[in-house]
N, C-alpha and C positions, 0 to 999 in steps of 0.2 A: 157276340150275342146276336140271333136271329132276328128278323125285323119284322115276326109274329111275336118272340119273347118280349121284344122292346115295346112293342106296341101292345099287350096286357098290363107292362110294367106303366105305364104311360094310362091306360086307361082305367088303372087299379088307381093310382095316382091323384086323378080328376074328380072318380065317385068321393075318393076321401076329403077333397077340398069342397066338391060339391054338396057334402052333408056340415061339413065343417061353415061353412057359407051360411047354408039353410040354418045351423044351429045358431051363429052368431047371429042373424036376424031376427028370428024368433025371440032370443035374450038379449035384445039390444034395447034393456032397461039398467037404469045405475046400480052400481052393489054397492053398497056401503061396506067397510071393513073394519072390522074392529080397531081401535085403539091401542095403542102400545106405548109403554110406558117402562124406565128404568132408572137407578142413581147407583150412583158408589161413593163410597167415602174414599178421596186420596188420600194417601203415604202421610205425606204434610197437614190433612185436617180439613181439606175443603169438600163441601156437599156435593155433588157435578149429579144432575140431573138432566135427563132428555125425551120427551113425550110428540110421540105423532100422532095428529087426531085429524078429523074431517076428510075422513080416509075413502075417495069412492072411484072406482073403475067403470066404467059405460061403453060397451062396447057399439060399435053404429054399422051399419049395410053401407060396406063402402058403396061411392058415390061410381066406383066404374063397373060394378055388376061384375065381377071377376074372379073365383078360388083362390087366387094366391095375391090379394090384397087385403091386408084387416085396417079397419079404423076404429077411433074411439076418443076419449078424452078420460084425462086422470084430473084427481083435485088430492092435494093434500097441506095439510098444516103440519110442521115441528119446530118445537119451542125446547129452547134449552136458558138452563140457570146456572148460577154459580154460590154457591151460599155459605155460611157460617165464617169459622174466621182458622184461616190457613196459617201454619206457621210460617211459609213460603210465600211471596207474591207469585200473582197467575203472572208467567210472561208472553202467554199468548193463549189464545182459546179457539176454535176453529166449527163453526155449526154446516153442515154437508147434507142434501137430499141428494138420491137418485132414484131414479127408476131403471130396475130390472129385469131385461125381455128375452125371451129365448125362440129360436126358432127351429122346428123339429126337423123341416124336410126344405133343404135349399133347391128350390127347380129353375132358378136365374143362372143357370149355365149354357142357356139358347136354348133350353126343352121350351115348345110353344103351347103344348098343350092344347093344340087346334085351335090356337089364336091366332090373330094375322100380324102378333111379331116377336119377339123373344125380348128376356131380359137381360140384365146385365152382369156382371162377372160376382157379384153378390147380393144378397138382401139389402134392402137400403132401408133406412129407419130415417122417419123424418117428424119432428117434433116442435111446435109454436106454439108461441103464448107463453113466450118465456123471455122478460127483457136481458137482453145480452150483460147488462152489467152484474146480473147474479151470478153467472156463469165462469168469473175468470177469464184465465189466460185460453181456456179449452171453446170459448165460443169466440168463432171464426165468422158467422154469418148471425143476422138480427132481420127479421123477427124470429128465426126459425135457422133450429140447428139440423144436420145429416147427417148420416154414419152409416158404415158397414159393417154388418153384423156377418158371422159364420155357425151356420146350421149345429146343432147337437153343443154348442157351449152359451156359457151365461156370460150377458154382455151387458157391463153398468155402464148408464150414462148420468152424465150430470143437471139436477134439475135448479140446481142452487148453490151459493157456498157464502157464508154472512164472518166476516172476522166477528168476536165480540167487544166493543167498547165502553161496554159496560159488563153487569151481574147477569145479563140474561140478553136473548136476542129470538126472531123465528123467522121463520122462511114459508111463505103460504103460495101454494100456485094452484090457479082454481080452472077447472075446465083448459086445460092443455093436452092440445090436440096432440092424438100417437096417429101415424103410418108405417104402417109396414107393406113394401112392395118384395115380390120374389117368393113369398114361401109360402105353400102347398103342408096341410094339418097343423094340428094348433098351435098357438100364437100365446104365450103367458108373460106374464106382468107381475112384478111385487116392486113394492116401494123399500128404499132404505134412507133411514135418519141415523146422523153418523156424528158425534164431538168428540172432538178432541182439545185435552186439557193440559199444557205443560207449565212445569214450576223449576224453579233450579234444581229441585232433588228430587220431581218424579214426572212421568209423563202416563196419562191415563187415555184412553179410549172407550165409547160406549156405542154399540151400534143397536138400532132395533128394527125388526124385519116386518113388514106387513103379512097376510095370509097372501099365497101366491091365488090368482083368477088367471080367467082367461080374456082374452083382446077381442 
């Protein structure tokens, strides 16, 4: 490739992050997102129900003035139940949040973009305000977990995971900060609430999906 070619390819690149920028600015007011809500009746007779609510995405002008950084903060609630009368005991119950972020155009492979320095071998995703003991075995660092994501695929992370100890349990994380370092056009987001309900003679799953936004 010519290094007039490369250098349209590069400036074609910039304009898109630079209106991508100005857009997220401009709408770096909260969205609120609808509610979702679901049940099934188990094999064995039990009610299993799972609802996400206070559902909002905000995206913010990141703090280093630059196309290929997005920030913002997410807030969500989901509550799950367990009810009626099983022929089976639950022997285990499992309540799961994450958030799901995709990123369109990976330029962290040392493109600078007429910055004075390149980035790193992928997108980094960095995400706080989240205590390490929701997380599992999967959170490695407190206050604030990091991850590398890859362009063009959907990448879940974990924002929570509650055993149930009783009939019902929820998982609420409010204003948790998102970064995204490395990618150049848009940046989306959707939340997912996930139980899972097993018994000796069935195992059932419910997941529900947010409306996808942008970051």
């Amino acid at each position: 490739m010519s290094n007039r070619v490369g250098f349209r390819i590069i400036a074609a690149l910039v304009a898109i992050g630079s209106l991508a920028a100005a857009a997220g600015a401009a709408d770096a007011t909260p969205t609120p997102l609808s509610s979702k809500y679901d049940r099934l009746v188990t094999d064995d007779g039990w009610t299993v129900t799972l609802k996400a609510t206070e559902l909002v995405v905000n995206p913010m002008s990141n703090i280093a003035n630059v196309a290929t950084s997005r920030e913002g903060w997410i807030s969500s609630k989901v509550d799950a139940s367990i009810t009626g009368k099983g022929r089976q005991p639950i022997q285990s119950a499992v309540l799961e949040q994450f958030l799901v972020i995709g990123c369109q155009i990976d330029v962290s492979d040392g493109a600078t973009l007429g910055l004075a320095t390149s980035f790193g071998p992928s997108v980094g995703v960095t995400i706080s305000g989240i205590p390490a003991g929701n997380l599992g075995a999967s959170a490695s660092v407190s206050p604030s977990i990091s991850t590398k994501i890859r362009p063009g695929r959907i990448n879940e992370i974990s924002l929570g995971k509650k055993t149930l100890q009783t009939d019902r349990a929820s998982i609420r994380a409010k204003r948790v900060r998102v970064g995204v370092d490395g990618c150049l056009g848009p940046t989306t987001v959707r939340i997912i609430a996930r139980l899972s309900v097993s018994s000796p003679t069935a195992d059932d799953t419910i997941n529900i999906f947010s409306s996808r936004t942008w970051l």
